[in-house]
C-alpha positions in Angstrom: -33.3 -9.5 -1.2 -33.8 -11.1 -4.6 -31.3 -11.6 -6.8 -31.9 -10.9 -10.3 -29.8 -11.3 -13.5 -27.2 -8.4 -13.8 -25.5 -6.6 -16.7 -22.6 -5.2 -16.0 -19.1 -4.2 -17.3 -16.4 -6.5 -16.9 -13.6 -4.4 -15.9 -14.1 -2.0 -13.0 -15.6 1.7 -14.0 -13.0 4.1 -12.6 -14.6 7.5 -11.6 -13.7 10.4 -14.2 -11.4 9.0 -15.8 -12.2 9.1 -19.8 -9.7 6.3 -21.0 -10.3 2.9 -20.1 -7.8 1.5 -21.8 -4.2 -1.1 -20.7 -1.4 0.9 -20.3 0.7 -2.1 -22.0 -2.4 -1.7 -24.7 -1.5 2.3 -25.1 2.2 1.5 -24.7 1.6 -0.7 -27.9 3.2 -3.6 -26.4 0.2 -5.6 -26.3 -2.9 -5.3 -28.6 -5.7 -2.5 -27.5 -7.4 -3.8 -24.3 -9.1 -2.4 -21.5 -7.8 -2.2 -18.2 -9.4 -5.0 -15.3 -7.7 -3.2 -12.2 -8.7 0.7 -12.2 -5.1 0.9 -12.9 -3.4 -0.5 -10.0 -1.0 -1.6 -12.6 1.8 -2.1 -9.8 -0.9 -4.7 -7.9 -2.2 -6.0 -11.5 -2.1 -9.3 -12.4 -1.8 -8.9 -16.1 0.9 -6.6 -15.7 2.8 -9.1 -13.9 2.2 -11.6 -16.3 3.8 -9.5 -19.1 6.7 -8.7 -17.3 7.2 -12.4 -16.6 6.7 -13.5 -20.1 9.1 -11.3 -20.8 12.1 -11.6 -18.8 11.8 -15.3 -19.6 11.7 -14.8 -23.5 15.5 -12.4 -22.3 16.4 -15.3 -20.8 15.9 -18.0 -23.4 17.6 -15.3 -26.2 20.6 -14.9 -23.5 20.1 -12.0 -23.3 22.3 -9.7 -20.4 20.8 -6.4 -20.6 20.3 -5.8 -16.7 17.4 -2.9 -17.5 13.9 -3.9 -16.3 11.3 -5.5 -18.3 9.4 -2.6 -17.7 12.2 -0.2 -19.3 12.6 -2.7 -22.2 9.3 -3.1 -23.3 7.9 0.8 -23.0 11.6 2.3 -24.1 10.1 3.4 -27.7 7.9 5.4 -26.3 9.5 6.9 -22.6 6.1 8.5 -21.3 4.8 8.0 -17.6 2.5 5.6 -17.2 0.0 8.1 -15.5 0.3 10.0 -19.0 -0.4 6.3 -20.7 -3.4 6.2 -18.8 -4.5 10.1 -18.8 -4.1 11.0 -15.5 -1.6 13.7 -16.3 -1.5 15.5 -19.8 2.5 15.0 -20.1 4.9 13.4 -18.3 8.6 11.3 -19.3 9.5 8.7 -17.3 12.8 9.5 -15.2 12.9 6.4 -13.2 13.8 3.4 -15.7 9.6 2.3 -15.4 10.8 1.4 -11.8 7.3 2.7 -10.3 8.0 1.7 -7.1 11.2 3.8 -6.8 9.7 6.8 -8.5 8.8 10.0 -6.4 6.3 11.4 -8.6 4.4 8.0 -9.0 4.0 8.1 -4.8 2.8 11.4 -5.2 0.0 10.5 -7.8 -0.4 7.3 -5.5 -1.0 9.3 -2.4 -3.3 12.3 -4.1 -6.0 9.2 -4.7 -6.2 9.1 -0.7 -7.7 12.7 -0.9 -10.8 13.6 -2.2 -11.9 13.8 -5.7 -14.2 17.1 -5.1 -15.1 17.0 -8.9 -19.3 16.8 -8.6 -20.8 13.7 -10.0 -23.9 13.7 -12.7 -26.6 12.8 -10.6 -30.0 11.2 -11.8 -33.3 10.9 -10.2 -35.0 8.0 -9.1 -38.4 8.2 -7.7 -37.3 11.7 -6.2 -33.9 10.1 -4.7 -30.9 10.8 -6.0 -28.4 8.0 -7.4 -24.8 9.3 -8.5 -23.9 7.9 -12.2 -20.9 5.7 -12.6 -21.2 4.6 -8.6 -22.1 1.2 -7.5 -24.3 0.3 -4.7 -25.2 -2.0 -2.0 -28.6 -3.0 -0.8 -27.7 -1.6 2.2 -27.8 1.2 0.8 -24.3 2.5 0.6 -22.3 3.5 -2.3 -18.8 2.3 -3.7 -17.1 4.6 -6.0 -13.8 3.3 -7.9 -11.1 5.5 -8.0 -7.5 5.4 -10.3 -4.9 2.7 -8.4 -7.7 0.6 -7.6 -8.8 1.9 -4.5 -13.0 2.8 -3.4 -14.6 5.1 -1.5 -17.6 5.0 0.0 -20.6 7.1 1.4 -24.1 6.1 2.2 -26.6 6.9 -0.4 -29.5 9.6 -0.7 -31.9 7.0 0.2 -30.7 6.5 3.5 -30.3 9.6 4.8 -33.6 10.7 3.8 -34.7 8.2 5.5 -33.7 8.2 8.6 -32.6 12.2 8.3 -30.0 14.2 10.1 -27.8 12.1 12.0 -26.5 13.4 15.6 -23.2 11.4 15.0 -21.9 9.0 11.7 -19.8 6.7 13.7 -16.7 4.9 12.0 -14.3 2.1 11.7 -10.6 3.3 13.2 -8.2 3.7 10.5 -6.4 0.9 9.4 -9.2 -1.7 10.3 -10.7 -3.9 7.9 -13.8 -4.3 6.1 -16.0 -6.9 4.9 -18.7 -6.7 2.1 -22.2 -7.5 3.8 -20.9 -6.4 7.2 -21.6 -3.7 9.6 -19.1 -0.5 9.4 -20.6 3.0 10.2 -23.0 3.2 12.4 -25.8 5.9 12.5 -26.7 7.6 15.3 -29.4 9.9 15.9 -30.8 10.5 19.6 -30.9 7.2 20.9 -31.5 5.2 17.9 -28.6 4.0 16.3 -28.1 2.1 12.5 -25.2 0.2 11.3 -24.4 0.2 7.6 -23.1 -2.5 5.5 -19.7 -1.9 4.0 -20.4 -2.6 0.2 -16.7 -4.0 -0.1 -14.3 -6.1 1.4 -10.8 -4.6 2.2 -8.9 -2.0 4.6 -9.5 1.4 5.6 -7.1 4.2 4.5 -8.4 7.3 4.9 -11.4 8.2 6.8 -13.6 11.8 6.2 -12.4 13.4 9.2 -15.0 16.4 8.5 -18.1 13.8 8.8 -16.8 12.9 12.8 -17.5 16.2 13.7 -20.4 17.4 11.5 -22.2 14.5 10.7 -25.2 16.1 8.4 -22.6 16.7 5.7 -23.5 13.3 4.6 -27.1 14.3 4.2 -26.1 17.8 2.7 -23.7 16.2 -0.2 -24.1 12.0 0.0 -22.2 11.8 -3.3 -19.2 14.2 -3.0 -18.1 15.8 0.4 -20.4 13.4 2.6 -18.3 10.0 1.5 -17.2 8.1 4.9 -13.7 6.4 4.0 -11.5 5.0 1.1 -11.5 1.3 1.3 -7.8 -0.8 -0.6 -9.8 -3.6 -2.0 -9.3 -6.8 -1.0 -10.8 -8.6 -4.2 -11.8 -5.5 -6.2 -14.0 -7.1 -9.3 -15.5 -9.9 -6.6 -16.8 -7.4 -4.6 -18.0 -5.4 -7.5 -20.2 -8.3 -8.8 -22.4 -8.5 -5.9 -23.5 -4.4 -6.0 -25.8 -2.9 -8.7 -24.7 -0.6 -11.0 -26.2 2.2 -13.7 -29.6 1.2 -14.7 -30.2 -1.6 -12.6 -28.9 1.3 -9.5 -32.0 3.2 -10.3 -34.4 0.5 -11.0 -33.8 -0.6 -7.4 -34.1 3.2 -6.0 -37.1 2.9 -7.8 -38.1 -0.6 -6.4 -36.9 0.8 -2.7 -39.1 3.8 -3.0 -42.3 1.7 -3.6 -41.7 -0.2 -1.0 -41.6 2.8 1.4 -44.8 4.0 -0.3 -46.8 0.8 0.6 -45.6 1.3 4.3 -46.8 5.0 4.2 -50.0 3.9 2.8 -50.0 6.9 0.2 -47.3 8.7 -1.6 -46.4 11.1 0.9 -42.6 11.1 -0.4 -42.4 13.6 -2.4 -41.7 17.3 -1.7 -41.0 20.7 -3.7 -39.3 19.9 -7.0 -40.0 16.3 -7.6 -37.5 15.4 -4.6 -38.5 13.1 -1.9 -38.5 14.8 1.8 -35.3 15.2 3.9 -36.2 13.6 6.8 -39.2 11.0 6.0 -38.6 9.7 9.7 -38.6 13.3 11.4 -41.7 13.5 9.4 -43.4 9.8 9.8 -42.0 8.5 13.1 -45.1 5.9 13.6 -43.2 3.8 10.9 -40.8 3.2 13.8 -36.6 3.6 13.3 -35.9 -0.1 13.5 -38.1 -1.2 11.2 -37.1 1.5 8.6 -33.4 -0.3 9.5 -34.5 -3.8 9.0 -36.1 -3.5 6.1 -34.1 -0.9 4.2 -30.5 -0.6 5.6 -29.9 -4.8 6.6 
């Protein structure tokens, strides 16, 4: 694949979520910044780096006060950092900004394991669809970022038209690891099979449990209830640089689809509505399953 000259933001898009703002920015602690982890503040390297600064500047002053530097610092203001960030409307922090400690921050923590069912805005590319505010692989599987930093991912509308309903989506056990630009889930339809490339690097903790038993959920909703597993990042923003995002996401649908025109000879992609067939391997099977996998999905 080429590699072209990408655009992209900086910090890491988080899915739905409207504010993209620091919580030590919001907090007014430091000045207005965006955030560069999704808001895995408790795993952020910034946020470390202010606490640090700070207990050293107690130190220096002599100070004694024994109350964390988190405490300290966001006293003046007492709301939850999920509030900071807009995750919840309103919430007062009960635990002394001792995160780890807090109930209701392990609650929010462990809500981003299950799935955000909220429908994404999806766009058209050449009659494929490509989900806004999602990156993607070459491979053709999606990333999406999700609030605490961690990503899940599906396989894209691309792929599953292209090779069409799957007998069984094979998958990683939970708890194994990942790597970006290696094989995870593996298609499987009659006696064909396709690996797909994990878009990420990282470990698996939470798997769709409803795709291991009904596999053409993927094709019937790639961008919401089709998504495969939630990835923890291992390197979050390294990862991210190597995917495409927005514009240059549906240039390459775009690319992708003219490629599988040339192969057909004619532009025989397209079905009712201005969306490309379901099953354009059901439907052209001369253009043989492995070289629709070698040329598309590796």
């Amino acid at each position: 694949m080429e590699t072209k000259e990408r655009k992209r933001p900086v910090q890491p898009v988080v899915f739905s979520m409207g504010n993209d703002q620091c919580v030590w920015g919001k907090a007014g602690v430091i000045k207005p910044t965006k955030c560069v982890n999704a808001f895995d503040c408790l795993g952020c390297a910034v946020d470390s780096k202010i606490l640090a600064s700070f207990d050293e500047q107690r130190k220096v002053s002599g100070q004694s006060d024994r109350a964390s530097a988190r405490l300290q610092l966001m006293m003046t203001k007492g709301k939850c950092r999920h509030m900071l960030t807009g995750r919840i409307s309103y919430g007062l922090c009960s635990y002394a900004y001792n995160c780890a400690r807090c109930p209701y921050d392990q609650m929010i923590e462990d809500t981003s394991y299950l799935p955000n069912l909220r429908k994404p805005t999806v766009d058209r590319a050449s009659g494929f669809g490509v989900a806004r505010d999602y990156y993607y692989h070459h491979g053709h599987t999606w990333a999406r970022v999700e609030y605490g930093g961690r990503v899940r991912v599906g396989i894209d509308d691309f792929a599953l038209r292209l090779l069409g309903p799957q007998d069984e989506i094979k998958m990683p056990a939970l708890g194994s690891t990942v790597g970006q630009n290696r094989p995870s889930a593996i298609l499987k339809r009659s006696r064909n099979e396709a690996p797909t490339m994990s878009p990420i690097d990282g470990e698996i903790v939470a798997i769709n449990h409803n795709i291991l038993s009904q596999a053409s959920a993927a094709n019937d909703s790639p961008y919401s209830d089709g998504w495969l597993m939630v990835v923890q990042p291992k390197s979050l923003r390294n990862s991210l640089k190597n995917l495409f995002f927005d514009e240059e996401g549906m240039s390459w649908i775009d690319d992708e689809a003219g490629k599988l025109a040339k192969m057909l000879g004619e532009d025989n992609l397209a079905a009712a509505g201005g969306e490309a067939i379901g099953d354009i391997y059901g439907a052209f099977p001369e253009l043989g399953w492995n070289k629709l996998v070698k040329t598309f999905l590796e």
